[in-house]
C-alpha positions as MATLAB code, in Angstrom:
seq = 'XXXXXXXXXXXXXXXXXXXXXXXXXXXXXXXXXXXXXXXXXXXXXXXXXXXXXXXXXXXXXXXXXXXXXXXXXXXXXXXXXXXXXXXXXXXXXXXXXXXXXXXXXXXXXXXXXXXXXXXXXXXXXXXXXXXXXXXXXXXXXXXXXXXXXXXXXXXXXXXXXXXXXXXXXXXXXXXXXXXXXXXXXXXXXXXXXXXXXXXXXXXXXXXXXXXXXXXXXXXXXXXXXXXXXXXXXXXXXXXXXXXXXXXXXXXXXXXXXXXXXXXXXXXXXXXXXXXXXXXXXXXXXXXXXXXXXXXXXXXXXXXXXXXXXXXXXXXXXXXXXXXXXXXXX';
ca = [
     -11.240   14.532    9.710;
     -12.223   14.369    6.061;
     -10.025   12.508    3.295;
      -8.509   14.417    0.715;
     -10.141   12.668   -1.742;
     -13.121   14.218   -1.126;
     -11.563   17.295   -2.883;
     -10.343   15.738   -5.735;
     -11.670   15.792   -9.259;
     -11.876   13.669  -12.466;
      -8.295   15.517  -13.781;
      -6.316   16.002  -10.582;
      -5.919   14.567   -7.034;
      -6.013   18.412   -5.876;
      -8.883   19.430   -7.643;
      -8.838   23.238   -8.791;
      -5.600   24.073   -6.811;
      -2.006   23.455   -7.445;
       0.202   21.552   -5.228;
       1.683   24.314   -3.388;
      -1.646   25.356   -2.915;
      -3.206   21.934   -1.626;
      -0.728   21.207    0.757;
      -0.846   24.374    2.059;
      -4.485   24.275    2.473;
      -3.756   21.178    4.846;
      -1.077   22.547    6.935;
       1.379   19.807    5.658;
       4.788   20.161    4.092;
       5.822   17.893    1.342;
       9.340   17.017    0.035;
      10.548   14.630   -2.692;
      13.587   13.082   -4.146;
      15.490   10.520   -5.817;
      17.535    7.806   -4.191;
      19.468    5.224   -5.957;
      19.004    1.754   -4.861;
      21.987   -1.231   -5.069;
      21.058   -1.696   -8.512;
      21.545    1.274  -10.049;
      18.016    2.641  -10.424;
      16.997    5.665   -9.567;
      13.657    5.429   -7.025;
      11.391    8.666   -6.355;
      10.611    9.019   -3.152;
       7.986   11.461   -0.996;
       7.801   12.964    2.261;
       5.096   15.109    3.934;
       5.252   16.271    7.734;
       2.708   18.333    9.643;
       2.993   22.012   10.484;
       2.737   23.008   13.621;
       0.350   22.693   15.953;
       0.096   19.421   14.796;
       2.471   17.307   16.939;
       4.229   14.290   15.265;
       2.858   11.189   17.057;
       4.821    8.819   15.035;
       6.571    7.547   11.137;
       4.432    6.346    8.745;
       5.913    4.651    5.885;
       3.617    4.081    2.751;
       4.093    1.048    0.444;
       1.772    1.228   -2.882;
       0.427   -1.682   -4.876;
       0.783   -3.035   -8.612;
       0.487   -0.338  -11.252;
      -0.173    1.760   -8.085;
       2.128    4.541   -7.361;
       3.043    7.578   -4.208;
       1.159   10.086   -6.114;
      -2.597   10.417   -6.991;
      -4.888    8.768   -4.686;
      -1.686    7.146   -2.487;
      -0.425   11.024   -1.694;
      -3.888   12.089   -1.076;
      -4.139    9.361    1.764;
      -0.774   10.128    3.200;
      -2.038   13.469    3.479;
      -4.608   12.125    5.508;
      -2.177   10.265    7.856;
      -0.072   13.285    8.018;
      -2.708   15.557    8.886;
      -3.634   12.499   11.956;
       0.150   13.395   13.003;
       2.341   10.784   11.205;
       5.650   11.896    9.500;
       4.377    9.928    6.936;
       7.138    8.876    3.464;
       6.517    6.648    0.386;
       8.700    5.230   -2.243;
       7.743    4.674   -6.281;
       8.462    0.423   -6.497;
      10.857   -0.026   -9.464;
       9.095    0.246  -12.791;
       5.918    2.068  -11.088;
       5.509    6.080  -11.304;
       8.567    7.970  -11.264;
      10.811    5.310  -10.979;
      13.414    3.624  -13.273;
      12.600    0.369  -14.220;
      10.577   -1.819  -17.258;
       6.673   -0.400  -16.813;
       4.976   -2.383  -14.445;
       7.659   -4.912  -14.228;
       8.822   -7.037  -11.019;
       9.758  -10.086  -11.741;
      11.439  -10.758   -8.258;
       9.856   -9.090   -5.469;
      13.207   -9.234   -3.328;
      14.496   -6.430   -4.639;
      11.803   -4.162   -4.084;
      11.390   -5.389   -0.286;
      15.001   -4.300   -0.033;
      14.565   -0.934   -1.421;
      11.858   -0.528    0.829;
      13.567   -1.363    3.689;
      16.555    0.714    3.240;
      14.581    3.641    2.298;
      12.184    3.514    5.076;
      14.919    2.776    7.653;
      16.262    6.138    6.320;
      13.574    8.052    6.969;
      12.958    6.756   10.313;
      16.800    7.485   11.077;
      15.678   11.028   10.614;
      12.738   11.267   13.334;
      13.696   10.391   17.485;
      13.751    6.921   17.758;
      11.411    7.237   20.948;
       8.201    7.747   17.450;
       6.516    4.971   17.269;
       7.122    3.568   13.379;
       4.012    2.105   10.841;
       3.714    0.254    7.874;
       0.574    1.679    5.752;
      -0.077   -0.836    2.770;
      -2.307   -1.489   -0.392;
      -2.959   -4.306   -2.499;
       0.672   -5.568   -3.146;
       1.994   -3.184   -1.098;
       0.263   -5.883    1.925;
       2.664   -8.579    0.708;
       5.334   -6.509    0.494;
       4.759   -4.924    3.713;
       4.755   -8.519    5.621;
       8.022   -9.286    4.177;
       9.286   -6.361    5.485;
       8.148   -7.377    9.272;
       9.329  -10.830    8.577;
      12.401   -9.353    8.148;
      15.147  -10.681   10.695;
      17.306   -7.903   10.031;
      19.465   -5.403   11.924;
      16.304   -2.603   11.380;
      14.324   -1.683   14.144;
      10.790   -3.528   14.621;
       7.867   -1.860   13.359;
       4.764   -1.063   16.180;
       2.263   -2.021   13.861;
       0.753   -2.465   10.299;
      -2.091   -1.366    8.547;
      -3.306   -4.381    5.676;
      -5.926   -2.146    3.520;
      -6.978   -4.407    0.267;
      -3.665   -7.068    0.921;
      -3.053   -9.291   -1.390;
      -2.505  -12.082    0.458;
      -4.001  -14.186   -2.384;
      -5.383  -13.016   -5.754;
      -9.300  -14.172   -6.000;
     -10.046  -16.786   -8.056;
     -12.799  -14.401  -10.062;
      -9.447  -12.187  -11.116;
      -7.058  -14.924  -11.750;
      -5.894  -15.484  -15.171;
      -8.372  -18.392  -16.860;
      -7.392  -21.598  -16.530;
      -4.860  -23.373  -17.864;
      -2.723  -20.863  -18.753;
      -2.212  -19.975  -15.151;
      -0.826  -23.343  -15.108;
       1.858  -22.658  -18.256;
       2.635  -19.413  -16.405;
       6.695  -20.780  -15.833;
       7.127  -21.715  -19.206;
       6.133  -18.345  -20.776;
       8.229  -16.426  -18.288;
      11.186  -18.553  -19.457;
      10.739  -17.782  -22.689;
       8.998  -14.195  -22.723;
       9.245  -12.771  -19.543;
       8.497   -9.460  -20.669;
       5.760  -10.420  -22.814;
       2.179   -8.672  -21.946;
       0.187  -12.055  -22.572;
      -1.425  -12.727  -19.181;
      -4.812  -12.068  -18.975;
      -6.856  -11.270  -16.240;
     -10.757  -11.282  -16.021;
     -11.860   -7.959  -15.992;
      -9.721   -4.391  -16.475;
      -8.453   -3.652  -12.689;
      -9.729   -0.048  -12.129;
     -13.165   -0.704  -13.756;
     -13.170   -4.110  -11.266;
     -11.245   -1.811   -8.340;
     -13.225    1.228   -8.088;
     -16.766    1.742   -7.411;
     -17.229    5.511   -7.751;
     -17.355    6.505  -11.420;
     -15.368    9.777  -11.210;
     -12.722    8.016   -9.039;
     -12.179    5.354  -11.480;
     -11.683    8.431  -14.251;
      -9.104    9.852  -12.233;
      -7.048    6.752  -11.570;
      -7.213    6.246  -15.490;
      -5.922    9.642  -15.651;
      -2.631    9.714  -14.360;
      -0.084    9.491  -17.157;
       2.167    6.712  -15.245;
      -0.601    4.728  -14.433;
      -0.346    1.505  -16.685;
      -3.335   -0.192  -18.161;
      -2.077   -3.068  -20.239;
      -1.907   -6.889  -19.234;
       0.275   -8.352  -16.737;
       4.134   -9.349  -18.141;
       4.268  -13.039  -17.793;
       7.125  -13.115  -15.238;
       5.092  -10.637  -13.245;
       2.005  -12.620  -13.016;
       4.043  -15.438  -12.235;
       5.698  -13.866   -9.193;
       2.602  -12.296   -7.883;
       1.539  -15.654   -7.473;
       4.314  -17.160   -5.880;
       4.300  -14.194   -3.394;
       0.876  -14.992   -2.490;
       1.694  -18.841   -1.825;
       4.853  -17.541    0.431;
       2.880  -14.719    2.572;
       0.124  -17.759    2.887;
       3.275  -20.216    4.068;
       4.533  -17.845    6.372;
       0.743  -16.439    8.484;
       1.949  -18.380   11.370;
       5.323  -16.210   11.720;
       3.299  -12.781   11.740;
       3.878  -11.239   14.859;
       3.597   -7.883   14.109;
       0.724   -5.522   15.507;
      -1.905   -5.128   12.441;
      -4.840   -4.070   10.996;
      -6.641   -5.460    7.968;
      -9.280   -3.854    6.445;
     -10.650   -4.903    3.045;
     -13.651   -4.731    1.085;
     -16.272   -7.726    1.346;
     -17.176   -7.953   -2.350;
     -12.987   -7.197   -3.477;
     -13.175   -9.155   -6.664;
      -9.218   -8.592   -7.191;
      -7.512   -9.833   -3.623;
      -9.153  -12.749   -1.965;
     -10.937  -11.943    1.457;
     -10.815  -15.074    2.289;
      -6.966  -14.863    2.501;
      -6.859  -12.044    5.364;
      -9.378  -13.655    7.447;
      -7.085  -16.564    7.332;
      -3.908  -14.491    8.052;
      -6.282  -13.103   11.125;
      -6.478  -16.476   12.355;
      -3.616  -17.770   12.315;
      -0.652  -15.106   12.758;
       0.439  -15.373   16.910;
       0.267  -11.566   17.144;
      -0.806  -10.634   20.130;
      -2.827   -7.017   18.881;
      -4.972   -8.243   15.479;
      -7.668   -6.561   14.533;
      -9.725   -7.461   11.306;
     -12.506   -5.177    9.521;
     -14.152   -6.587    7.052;
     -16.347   -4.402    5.357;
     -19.518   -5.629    3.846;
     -20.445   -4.691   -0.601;
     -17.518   -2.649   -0.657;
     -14.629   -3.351   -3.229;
     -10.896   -3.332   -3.968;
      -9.790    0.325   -3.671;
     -11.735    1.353   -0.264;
     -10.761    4.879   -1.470;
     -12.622    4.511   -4.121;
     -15.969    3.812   -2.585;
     -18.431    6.684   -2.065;
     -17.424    9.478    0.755;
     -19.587    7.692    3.749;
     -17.874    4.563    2.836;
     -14.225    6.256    2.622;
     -14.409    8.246    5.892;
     -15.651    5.113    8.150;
     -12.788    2.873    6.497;
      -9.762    5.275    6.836;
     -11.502    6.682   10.537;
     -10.846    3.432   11.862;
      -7.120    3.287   10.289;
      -7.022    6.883   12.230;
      -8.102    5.519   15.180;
      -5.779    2.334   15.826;
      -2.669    4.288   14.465;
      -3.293    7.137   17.010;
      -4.372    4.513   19.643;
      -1.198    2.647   19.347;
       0.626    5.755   18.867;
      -0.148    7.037   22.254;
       0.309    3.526   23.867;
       3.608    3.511   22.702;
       4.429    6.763   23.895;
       2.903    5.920   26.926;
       5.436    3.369   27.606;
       2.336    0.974   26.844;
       2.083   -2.646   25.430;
      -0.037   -3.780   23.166;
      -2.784   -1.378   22.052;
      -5.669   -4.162   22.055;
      -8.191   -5.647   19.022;
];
């Protein structure tokens, strides 16, 4: 089954056809709307299902990284996932794509985890409970996506997660030079807002190895391109130090794939998760000159990386239904 991507062009995630059109063309219906979170802000949400004779196998709920967003390359792989069987949904973080919110801006990550949750417990409301439910995550969207499962909450437990790029910690060749990585609290006391972090290196240029893919991320118009707000930076950090604190409470089925030459999230930091989270189904792919965005790498590299996401959702999809444990590393 061949990624979306591959149809893509420089200007548009569905190449030369329209939406209607693309979805069509992969037997998937697609719905969106807006939800309104505790806070006030208005959150776009998507939803795609599979047409028939595709049977749903299980939820899939999509969370999307820093300056990342549910359209463009995210839709294209929930697509994917869809197409695989998953009732697959993903929500716009506050301040990223079509939601409200300061560009770009989190300067507490509790609040999006909460949106998340609520959202996605929504959409799994809507399916029979008997589906298996996934977490799907990029970048960010890996941190956030373990503080969902860690999560002692009245929601239902998820079956498994998918880590692809996590940022678990942010590599020491991205990090913001030294020492203002160290003055970090003091500027987001005082400017919290204030675009003065940088980093070393523009993220897509450092994220995406195929040219034309790295055009077409640049090309979205809600795709942000400027320098980290200082709060931000600051509590990207401290997210990274809490996910690292909390690897031995990780009991969640998952899957981590990441790139072995990611310059922007640390390697190093998954294979430590791998070794130390108690989870009893762990499987780690580590995947050797490849970088950040693993949908950005050239089309042999993209359909090996998201076939094996393919293959352990559907395996522990069918386990579950099967009245199965664990699906196995």
């Amino acid at each position: 089954m061949v990624h979306p991507v591959a149809e893509a062009n420089e200007q548009s995630p569905f190449g030369s056809l329209s939406p209607s059109e693309f979805y069509a063309r992969h037997s998937v219906t697609h719905s969106s709307e807006y939800i309104t979170n505790s806070r006030g802000m208005k959150l776009f949400t998507q939803s795609w299902t599979p047409l028939p004779p595709t049977k749903i196998i299980g939820t899939l709920a999509v969370v999307h990284g820093f300056t990342g967003e549910s359209s463009w390359f995210v839709q294209l792989t929930a697509v994917h996932f869809t197409k695989a069987g998953f009732a697959t949904c993903a929500i716009d973080h506050q301040g990223h794509g079509f939601s409200d919110g300061l560009v770009a801006h989190i300067p507490d990550i509790n609040p999006v985890v909460d949106d998340c949750i609520a959202f996605f417990d929504s959409f799994r409301a809507r399916h029979a409970p008997s589906l298996p439910s996934f977490l799907y995550s990029e970048s960010l969207g890996g941190a956030i996506a373990l503080l969902i499962t860690l999560r002692r909450g009245p929601s239902r437990p998820w079956d498994g997660l998918v880590l692809n790029g996590a940022m678990c910690g942010i590599s020491p060749k991205f990090k913001p030079p030294w020492p203002l990585e160290h003055f970090l609290f003091l500027l987001a006391a005082v400017v919290p807002t204030w675009r003065v972090v940088p980093t070393r290196g523009a993220l897509p240029q450092l994220s995406f190895k195929v040219e034309w893919k790295r055009n077409l991320a640049l090309a979205s118009p809600r795709r942000p391109v400027a320098r980290p707000r200082a709060a931000t930076a600051l509590e990207l950090l401290r997210v990274c130090r809490e996910i690292q604190n909390r690897y031995d409470e990780v009991e969640v089925p998952f899957l981590v794939v990441h790139g072995g030459d990611d310059v922007v999230c640390d390697p190093a930091c998954v294979e430590e998760l791998y070794r130390r989270a108690p989870s009893k189904d762990k499987t780690l792919k580590i995947y050797p000159d490849m970088v950040h965005q693993l949908v950005g790498e050239p089309d042999e590299n993209v359909e090996l990386v998201f076939g094996d996401i393919v293959e352990w959702l559907r395996t522990r999809a069918e386990s579950a239904a099967a009245g199965g444990g664990d699906g196995g590393a």
